[in-house]
KEMI-128690 format. One record per residue (C-alpha): x, y, z. Coordinates in steps of 0.2 Angstrom, whole numbers, padded with zeros to 4 digits, always signed. Each point is the difference from the previous one (the first is absolute). Example, Ala and Ser with C-alpha at 12.3 -4.5 7.8 and 13.67 -1.06 7.14 Angstrom:
% residues 2
+0062-0022+0039;+0006+0017-0003;
% end
This chain:
% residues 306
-0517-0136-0354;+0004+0018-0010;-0008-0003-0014;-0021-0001+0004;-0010-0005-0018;+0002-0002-0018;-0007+0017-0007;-0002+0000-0020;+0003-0008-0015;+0004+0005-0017;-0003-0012-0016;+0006+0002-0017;-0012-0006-0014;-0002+0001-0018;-0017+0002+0000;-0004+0013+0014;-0018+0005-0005;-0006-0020+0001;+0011-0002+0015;-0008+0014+0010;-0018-0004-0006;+0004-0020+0011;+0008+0008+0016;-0015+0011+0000;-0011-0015-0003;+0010-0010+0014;-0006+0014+0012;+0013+0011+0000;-0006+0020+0000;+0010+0010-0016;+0008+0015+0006;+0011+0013-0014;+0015-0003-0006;-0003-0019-0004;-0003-0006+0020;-0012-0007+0011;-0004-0002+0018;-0007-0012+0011;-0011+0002+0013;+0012+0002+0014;+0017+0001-0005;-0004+0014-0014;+0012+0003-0017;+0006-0016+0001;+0002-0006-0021;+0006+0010-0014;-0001-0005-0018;+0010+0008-0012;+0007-0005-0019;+0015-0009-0002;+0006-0014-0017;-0004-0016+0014;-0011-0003+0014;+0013+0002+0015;+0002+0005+0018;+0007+0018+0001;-0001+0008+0015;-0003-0007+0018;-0003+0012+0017;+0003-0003+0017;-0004+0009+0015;+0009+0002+0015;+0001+0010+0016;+0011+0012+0000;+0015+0008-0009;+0012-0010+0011;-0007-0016-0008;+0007+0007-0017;+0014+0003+0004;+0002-0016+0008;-0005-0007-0018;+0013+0012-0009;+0013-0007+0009;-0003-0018+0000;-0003+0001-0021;+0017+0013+0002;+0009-0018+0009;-0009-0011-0014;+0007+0014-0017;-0016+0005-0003;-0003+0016-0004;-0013+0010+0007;-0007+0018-0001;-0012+0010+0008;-0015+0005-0012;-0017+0009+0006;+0004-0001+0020;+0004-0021-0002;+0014-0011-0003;+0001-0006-0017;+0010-0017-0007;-0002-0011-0016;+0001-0020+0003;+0015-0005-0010;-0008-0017-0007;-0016+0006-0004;+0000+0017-0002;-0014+0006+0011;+0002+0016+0006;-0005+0001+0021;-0004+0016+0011;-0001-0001+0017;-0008+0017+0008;-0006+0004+0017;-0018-0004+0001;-0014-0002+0012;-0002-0017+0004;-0018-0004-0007;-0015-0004+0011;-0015-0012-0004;-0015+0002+0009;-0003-0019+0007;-0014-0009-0013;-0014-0005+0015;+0000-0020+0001;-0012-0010-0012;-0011-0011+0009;+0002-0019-0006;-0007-0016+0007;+0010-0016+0003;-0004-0015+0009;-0006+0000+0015;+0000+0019-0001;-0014+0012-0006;+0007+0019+0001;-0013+0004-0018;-0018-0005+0004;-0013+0002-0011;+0009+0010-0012;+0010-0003-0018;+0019+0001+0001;+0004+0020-0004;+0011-0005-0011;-0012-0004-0012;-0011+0015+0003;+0011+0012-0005;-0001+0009-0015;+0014+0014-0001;+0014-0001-0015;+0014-0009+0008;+0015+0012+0005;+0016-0002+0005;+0007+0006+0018;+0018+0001-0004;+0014-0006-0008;+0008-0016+0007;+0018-0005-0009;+0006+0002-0017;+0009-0020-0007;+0015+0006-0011;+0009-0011-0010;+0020+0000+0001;+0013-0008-0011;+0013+0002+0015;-0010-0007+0015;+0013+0002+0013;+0003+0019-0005;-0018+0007-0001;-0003-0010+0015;+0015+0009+0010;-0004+0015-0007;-0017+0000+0008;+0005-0007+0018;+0021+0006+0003;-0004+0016-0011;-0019+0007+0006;-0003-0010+0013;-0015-0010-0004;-0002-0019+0013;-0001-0014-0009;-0016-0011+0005;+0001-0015-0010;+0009-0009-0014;-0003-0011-0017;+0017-0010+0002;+0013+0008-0011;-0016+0008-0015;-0010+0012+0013;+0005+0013+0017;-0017+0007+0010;+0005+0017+0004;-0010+0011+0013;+0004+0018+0001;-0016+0001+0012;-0009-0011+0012;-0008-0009-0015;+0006-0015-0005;+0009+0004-0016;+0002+0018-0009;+0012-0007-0014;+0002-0017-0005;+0015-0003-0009;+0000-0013-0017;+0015-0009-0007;-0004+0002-0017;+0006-0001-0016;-0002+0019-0005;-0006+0016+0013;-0018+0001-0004;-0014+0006+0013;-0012-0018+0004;-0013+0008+0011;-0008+0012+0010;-0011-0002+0016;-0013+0010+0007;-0009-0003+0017;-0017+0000+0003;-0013-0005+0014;-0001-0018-0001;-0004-0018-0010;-0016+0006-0005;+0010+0016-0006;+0013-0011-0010;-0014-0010-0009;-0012+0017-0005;+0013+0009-0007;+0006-0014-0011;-0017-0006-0003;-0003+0019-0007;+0016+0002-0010;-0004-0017-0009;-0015+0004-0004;+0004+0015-0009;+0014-0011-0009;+0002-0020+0003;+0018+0001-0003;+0008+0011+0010;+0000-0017+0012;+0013-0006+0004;+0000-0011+0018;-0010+0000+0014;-0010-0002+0010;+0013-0007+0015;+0011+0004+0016;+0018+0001-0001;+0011-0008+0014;+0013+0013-0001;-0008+0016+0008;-0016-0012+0001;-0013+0011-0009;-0014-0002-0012;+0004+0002-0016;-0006+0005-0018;+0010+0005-0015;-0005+0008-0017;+0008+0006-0013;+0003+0020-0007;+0000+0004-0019;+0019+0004+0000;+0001-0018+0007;+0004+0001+0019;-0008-0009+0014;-0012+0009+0011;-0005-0008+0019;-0014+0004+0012;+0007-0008+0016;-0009+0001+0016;+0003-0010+0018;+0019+0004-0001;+0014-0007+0013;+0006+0014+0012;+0019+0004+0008;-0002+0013+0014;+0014-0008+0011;+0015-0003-0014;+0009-0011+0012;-0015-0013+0004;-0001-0005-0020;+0012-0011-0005;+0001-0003-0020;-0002-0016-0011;+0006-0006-0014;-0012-0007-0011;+0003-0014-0013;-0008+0004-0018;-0019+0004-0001;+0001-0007+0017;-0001+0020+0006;-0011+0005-0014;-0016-0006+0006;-0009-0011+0014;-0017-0002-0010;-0008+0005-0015;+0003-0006-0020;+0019-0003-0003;+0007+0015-0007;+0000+0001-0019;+0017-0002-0010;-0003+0018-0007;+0000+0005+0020;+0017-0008+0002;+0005+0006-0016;-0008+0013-0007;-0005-0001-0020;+0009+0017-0005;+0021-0004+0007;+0007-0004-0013;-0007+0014-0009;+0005+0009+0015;+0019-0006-0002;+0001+0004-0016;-0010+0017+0001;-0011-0004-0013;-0015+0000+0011;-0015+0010-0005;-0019-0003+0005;
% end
């Protein structure tokens, strides 16, 4: 694949200062000029002003200048305009006006976590000892960005932009509602929402594991019971755990861990999910504000505010 990782963010709120104040609560480290970084993957989320919350920008990295070019003309074949802005490749999404950069980047690398030791039956490999998980103290802090869920009032066009135009794979589907697009060896890096007005539902942040998911939820409700919003569970599609909150500008935050991985493109053959079918394989049922967030019609009629 050309493009390697989903590189940065950048969220339009009303309210930056509260805004700001929860993604550095949710473990993300502020940096100037209104971004933050994770642990591994660095600037990876910028907040900045804007009337609504929305999704502005989204980054893509990729090897090498031949892949942009690539891009350029497969958006040129499509009547998309593009332009060359800052050493990338810049285009807007036509349905939901997101603007996406792809630049040559280098691909990002995780040191491996060492394996927790668990028991099972029949099988002892922690004797004598408490589970790590609960010994560990630190402030829960995300590794890196995972995908971005956009919603899309043309389905069929944002999705094509993503896969005919830039190139992303698509992994899994939600039959004719949702498209799982990889632009890396994860299992999704956008996941594309028929919806009744373009609106950003979420962002997903990686850390270590399932004791990982459930600190830094634990942590962020207890400063503030209702920024729940559903979890804890495991998805089916992509398979990982699972636990979203909620921002004060009103968008969905995840911690994720235990995600499924493509490395060979061809041995993964996509599904197509019916309903919640592909939402979820345990856990609560998702909330109807989960489906349908409270703030669309606000958001349709651009009277939103927080």
């Amino acid at each position: 694949m050309a493009l390697h990782s989903l590189t940065s963010v950048t969220i339009g709120v009303p309210n930056t200062d509260e805004t700001a104040a929860y993604y550095a609560d949710f473990g993300l480290d502020p940096l100037p000029d209104g971004w933050f970084a994770t642990r591994d993957g660095g600037a990876q989320l910028r907040i900045v002003p804007a009337p609504t919350r929305r999704l502005l920008d989204l980054c893509v990295g990729a090897d090498d200048i031949d892949d942009l070019r690539r891009i350029e003309a497969a958006l040129r074949r499509m009547d998309i305009a593009s332009a060359w802005v800052d050493g990338g490749l810049t285009a807007v999404e036509p349905a939901t006006g997101v603007r996406v950069t792809v630049r040559t980047a280098p691909r990002l690398s995780q040191a491996p976590v060492a394996p927790v030791a668990s028991n099972g039956p029949g099988r002892f490999d922690r004797v004598g000892a408490r589970a790590p998980g609960v010994l560990r103290v630190n402030p829960v802090r995300p590794r890196k960005l995972g995908h971005a869920v956009l919603g899309t009032t043309d389905f069929a066009a944002t999705t094509s932009f993503f896969t005919d135009g830039l190139g992303f794979l698509p992994s899994d589907y939600i039959r004719d509602e949702g498209a799982f697009l990889r632009c890396s060896t994860d299992h999704h890096n956008v996941l594309v929402l028929r919806a009744p007005v373009a609106f950003l539902h979420h962002t997903s942040w990686q850390v270590d594991d399932i004791d990982e998911v459930g600190r830094g939820a634990s942590a962020m409700l207890e400063a503030d019971p209702d920024r729940h919003v559903w979890g804890l569970g495991r998805h089916h599609a992509g398979s990982n755990f699972f636990w979203y909150l909620k921002d004060p500008a009103g968008n969905f935050s995840e911690y994720y861990a235990d995600m499924d991985c493509v490395v060979e493109d061809q041995l993964w053959t996509p599904e197509s999910f019916q309903g919640a079918q592909g939402l979820f394989n345990w856990g609560p049922p998702p909330p109807a504000s989960f489906l349908r967030p409270e703030d669309l019609a606000a958001l349709m009629t651009g009277s939103h505010s927080s």
